[in-house]
N, C-alpha and C positions, 0 to 999 in steps of 0.2 A: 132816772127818768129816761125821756129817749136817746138813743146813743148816736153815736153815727154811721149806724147799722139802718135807723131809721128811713124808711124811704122818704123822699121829697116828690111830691105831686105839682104841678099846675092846678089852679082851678080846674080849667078842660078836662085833665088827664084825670083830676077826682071824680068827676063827673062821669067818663066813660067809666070808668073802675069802680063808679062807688059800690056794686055789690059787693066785690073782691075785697074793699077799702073795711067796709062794716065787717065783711068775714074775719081776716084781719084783727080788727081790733076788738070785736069779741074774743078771742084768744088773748088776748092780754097784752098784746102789740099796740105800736103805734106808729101814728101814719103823718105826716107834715106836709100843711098845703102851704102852695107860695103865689101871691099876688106880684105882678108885673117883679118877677125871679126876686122877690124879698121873702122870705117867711113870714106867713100869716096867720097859721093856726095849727095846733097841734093837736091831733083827735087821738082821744082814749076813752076805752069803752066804759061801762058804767061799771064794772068790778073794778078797773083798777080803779077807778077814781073813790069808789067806796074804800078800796086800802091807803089811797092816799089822804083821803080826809079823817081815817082812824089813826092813822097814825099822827098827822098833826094833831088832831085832839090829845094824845097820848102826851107828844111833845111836849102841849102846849098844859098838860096839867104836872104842879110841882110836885105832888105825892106821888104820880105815879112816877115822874123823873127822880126823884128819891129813891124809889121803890127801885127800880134798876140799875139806878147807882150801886145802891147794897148789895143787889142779889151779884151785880158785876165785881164788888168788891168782896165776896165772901161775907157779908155779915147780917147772913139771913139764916135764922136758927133752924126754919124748916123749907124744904122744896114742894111747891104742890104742882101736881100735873094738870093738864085740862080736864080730865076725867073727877079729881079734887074739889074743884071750882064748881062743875055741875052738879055736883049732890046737895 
């Protein structure tokens, strides 16, 4: 998630920046604002957050955590591509 590469904002400073701030996190970045110098919100754009919420679903279901268990342990009799999948 965000590193501490992340930049930190003020309110204020989001505010003057916000077009920069959205440019930003359309690219898959993220951006940290801070209320009276606490952290207050961490903004990410709606791709990542669509890869964050697939993946928890993923997490959160037991076949598919199965499913990768095996493939991680060799005991999947066949490999299929993404190309597989859509036919």
């Amino acid at each position: 998630m965000a590193s501490r590469m992340t930049p930190t904002y003020s309110i204020k400073e989001a505010q003057k920046r916000f077009p920069a701030l959205v440019r930003r996190v359309e690219q898959g970045r993220f951006a940290r604002i801070k209320r009276r110098g606490k952290p207050a919100v961490l903004v990410i754009g709606t791709g990542q957050l669509k890869v964050m919420m697939e993946t928890a679903e993923i997490l959160a279901d037991p076949d598919a955590m199965k499913a990768i268990r095996d493939a991680e342990g060799g005991k999947v009799e066949k490999w299929y591509s993404p190309a597989d999948l859509l036919d």
